[in-house]
LUMKE-872355 format. One line per field, with one value per residue: residue number from 0; residue in three letters; x, y, z of N, C-alpha, C in turn. Coordinates in steps of 0.1 Angstrom, whole numbers, plus 5000, padded with zeros to 4 digits. Each point is the difference from the previous one (the first is absolute). Example, Ala and Ser with C-alpha at 12.3 -4.5 7.8 and 13.67 -1.06 7.14 Angstrom:
BEGIN
n <- c(0 / 1)
res <- c(ALA / SER)
neast <- c(5132 / 4996)
nnorth <- c(4943 / 5011)
nup <- c(5078 / 4993)
caeast <- c(4991 / 5009)
canorth <- c(5012 / 5011)
caup <- c(5000 / 5000)
ceast <- c(5009 / 4992)
cnorth <- c(5012 / 5011)
cup <- c(5000 / 5008)
This chain:
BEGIN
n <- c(0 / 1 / 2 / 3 / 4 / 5 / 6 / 7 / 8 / 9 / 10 / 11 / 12 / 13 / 14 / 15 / 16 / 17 / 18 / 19 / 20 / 21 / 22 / 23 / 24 / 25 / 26 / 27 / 28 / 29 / 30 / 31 / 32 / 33 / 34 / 35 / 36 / 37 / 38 / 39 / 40 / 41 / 42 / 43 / 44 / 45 / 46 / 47 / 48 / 49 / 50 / 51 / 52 / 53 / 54 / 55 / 56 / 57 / 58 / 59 / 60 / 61 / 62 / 63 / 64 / 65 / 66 / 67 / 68 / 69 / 70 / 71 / 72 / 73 / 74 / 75 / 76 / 77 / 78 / 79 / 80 / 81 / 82 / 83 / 84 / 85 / 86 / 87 / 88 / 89 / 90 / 91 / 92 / 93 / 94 / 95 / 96 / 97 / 98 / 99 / 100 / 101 / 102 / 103 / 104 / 105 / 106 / 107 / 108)
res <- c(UNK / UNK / UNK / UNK / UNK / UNK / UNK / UNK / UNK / UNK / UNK / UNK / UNK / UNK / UNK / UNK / UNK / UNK / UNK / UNK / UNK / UNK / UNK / UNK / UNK / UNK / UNK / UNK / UNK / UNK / UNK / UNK / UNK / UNK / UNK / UNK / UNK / UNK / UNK / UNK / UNK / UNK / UNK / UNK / UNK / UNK / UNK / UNK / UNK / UNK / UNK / UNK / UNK / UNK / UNK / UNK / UNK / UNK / UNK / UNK / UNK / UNK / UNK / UNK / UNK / UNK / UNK / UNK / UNK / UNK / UNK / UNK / UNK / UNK / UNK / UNK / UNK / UNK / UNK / UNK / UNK / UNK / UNK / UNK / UNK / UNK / UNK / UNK / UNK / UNK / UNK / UNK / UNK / UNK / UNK / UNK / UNK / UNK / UNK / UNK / UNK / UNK / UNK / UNK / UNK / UNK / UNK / UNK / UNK)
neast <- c(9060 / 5005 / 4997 / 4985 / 4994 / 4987 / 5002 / 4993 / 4996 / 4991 / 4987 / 5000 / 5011 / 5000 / 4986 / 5004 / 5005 / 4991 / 4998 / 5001 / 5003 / 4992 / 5000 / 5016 / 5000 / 5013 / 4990 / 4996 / 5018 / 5004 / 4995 / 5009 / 4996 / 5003 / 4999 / 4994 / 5005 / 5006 / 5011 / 5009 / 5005 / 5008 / 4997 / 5011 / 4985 / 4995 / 4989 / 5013 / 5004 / 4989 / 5000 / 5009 / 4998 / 4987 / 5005 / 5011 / 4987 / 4990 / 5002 / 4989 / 4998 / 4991 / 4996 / 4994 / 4992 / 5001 / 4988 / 4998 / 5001 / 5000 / 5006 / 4992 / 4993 / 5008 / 4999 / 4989 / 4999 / 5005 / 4993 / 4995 / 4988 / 4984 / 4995 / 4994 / 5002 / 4989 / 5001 / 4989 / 5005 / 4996 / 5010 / 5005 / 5005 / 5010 / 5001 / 5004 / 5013 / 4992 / 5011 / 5009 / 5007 / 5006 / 5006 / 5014 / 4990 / 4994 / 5007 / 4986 / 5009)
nnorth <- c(1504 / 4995 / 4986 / 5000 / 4989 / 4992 / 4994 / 4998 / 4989 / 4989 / 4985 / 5008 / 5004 / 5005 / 5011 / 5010 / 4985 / 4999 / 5008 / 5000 / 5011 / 5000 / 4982 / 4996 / 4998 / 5003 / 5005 / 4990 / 5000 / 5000 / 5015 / 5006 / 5014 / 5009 / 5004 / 5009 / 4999 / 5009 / 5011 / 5003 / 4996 / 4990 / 4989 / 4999 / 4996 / 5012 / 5005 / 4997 / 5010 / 5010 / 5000 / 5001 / 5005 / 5003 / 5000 / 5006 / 5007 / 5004 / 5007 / 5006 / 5013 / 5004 / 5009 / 5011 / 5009 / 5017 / 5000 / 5013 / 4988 / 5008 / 5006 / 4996 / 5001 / 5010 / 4996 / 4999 / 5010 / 5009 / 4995 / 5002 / 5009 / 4993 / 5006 / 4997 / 5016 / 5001 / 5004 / 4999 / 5012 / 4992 / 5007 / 5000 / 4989 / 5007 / 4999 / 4992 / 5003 / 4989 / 4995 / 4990 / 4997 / 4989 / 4986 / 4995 / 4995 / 5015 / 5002 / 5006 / 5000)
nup <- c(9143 / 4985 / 5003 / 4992 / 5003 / 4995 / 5007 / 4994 / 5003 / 4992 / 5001 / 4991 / 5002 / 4984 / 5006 / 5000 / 5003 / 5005 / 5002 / 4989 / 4999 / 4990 / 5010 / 5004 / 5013 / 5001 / 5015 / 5007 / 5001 / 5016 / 5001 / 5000 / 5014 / 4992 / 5009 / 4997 / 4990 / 5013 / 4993 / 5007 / 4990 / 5012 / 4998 / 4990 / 4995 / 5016 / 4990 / 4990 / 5012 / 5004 / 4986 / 5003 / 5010 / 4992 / 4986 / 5001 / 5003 / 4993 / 4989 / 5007 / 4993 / 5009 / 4985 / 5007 / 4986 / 4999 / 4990 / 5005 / 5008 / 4990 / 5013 / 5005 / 4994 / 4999 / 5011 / 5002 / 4987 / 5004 / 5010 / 4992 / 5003 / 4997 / 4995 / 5012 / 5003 / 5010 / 5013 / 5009 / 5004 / 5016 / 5006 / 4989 / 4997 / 5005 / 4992 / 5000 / 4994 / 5000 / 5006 / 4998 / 5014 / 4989 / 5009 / 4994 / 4996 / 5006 / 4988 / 5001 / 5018)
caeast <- c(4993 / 4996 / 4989 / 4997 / 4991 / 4990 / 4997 / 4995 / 4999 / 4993 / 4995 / 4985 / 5004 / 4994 / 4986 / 5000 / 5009 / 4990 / 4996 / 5008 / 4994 / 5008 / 5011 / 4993 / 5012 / 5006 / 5007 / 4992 / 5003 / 5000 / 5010 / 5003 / 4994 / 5007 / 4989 / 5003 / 5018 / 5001 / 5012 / 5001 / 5010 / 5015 / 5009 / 4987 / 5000 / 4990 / 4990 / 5003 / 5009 / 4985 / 4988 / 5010 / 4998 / 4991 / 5000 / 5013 / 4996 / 4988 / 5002 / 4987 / 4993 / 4990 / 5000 / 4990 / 5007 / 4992 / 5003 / 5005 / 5009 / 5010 / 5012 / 4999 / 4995 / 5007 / 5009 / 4996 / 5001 / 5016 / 5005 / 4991 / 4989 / 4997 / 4985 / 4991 / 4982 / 4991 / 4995 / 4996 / 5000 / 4988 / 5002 / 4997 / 4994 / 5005 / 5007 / 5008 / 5002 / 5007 / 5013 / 5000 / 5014 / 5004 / 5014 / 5000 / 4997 / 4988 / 4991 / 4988 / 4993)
canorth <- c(4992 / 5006 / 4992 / 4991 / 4996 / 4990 / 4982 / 4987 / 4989 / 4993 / 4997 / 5005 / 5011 / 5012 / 4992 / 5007 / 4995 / 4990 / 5002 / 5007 / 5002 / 5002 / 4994 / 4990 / 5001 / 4987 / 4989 / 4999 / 4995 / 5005 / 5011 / 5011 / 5010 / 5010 / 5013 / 5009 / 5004 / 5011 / 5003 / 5016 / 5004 / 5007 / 4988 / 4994 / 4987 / 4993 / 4988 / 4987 / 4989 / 4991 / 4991 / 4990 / 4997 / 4993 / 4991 / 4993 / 4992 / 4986 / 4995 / 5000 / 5013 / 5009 / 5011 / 5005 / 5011 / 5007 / 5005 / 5012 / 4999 / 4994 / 4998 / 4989 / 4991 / 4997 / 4997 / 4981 / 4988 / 5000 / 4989 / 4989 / 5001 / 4998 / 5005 / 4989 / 5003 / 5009 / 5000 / 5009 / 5000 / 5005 / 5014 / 5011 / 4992 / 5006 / 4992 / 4999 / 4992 / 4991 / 4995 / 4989 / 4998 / 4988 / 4995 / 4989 / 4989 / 4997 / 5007 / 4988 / 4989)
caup <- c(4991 / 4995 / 5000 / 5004 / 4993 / 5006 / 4998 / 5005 / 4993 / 5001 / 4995 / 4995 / 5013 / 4994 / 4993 / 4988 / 4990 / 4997 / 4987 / 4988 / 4982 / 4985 / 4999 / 5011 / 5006 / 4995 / 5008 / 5012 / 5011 / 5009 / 4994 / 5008 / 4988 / 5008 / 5002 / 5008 / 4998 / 4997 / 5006 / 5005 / 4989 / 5008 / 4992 / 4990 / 4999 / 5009 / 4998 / 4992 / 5011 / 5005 / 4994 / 4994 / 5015 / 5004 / 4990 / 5008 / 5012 / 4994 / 4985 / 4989 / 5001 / 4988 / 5004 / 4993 / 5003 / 4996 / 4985 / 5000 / 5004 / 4988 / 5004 / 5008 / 4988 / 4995 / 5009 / 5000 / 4991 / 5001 / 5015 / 4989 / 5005 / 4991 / 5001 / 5000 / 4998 / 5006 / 5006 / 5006 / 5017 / 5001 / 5008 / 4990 / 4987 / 4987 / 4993 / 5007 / 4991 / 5005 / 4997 / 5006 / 4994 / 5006 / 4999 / 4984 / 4999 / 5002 / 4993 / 4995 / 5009)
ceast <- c(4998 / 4987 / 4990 / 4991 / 4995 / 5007 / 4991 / 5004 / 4995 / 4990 / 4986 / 5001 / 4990 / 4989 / 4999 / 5004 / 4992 / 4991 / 5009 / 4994 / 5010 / 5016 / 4997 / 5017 / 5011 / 5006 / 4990 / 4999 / 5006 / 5009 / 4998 / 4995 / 5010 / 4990 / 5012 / 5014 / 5004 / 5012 / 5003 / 5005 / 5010 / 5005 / 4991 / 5003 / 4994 / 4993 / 5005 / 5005 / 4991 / 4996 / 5013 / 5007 / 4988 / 5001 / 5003 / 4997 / 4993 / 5004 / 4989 / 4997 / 4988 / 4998 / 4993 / 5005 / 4986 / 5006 / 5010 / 5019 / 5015 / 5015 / 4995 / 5001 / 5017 / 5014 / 4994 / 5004 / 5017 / 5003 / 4996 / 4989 / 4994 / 4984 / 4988 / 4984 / 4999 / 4994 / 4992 / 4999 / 4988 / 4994 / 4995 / 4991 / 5009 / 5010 / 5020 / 5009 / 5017 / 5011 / 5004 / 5016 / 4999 / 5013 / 4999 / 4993 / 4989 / 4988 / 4990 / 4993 / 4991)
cnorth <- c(5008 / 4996 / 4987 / 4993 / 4992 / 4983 / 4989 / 4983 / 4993 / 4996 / 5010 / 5013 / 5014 / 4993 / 5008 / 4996 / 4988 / 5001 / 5009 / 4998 / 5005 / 4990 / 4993 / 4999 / 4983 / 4986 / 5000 / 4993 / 5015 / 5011 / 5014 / 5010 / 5012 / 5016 / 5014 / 5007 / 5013 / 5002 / 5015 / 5007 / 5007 / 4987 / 4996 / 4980 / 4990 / 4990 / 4991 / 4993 / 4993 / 4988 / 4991 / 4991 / 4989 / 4990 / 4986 / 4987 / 4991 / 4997 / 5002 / 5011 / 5007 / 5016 / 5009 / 5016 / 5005 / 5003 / 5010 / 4998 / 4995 / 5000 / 4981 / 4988 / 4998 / 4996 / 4985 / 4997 / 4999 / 4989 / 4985 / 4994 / 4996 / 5010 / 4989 / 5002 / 5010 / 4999 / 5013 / 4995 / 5006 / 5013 / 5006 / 4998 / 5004 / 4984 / 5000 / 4991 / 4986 / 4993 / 4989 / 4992 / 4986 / 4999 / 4992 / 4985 / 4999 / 5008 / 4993 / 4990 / 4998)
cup <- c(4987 / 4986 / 5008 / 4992 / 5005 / 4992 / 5005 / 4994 / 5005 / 4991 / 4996 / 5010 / 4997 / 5000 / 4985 / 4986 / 4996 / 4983 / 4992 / 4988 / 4988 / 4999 / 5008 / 5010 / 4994 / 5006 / 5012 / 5012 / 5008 / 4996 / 5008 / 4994 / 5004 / 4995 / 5005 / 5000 / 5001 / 5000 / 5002 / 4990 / 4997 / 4990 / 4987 / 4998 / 5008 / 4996 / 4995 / 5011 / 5007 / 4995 / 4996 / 5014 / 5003 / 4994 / 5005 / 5016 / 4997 / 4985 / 4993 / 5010 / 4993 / 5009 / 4990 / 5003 / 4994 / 4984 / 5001 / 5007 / 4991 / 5007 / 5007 / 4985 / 4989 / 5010 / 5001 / 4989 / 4995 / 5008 / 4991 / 5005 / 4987 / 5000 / 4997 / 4998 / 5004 / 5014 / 5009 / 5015 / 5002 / 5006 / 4990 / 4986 / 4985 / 4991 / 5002 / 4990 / 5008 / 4992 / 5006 / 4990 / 5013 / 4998 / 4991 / 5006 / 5010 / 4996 / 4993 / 5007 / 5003)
């Protein structure tokens, strides 16, 4: 194994996504989250193959990263992730900067 990562989908699946700030998310029908992406760093390209895997299953993704995390932030927005806001998880409270990439034509539902 030389990665892995988290998927879910579904209606309102993140509670943490419920609220957002400084924006607003671009779509609010049923979307996948992917969490948790690690790779051993024997191959490169893991994550884009992850989040482009997930994509691929539902059409509408969200995903949230840490400020400090500038390798993650510039790989969403390479995949054409859009930056939607702000959110906080509740484990910690730290701010959490949110992304959200739709398919053509359901964007704004």
């Amino acid at each position: 194994m030389i990665g892995t990562f988290f998927f879910i989908h579904g209606q309102d699946i993140e509670p943490t996504y419920r609220e957002i700030t400084d924006g607003a998310w671009l779509d609010d029908s049923p979307y996948g989250v992917v969490h948790r992406i690690a790779g051993d760093g024997s191959e490169k390209g893991i994550g884009a193959f992850c989040i482009n895997w997930a994509f691929e299953q539902c059409g509408h993704l969200r995903i949230d990263t840490h400020g400090d995390n500038i390798v993650m932030q510039n790989l969403v927005k390479k995949l054409g992730f859009v930056h939607c806001g702000t959110i906080y998880v509740e484990e910690d409270n730290n701010p959490r900067l949110a992304f959200e990439k739709t398919a053509a034509g359901r964007k704004g539902v």
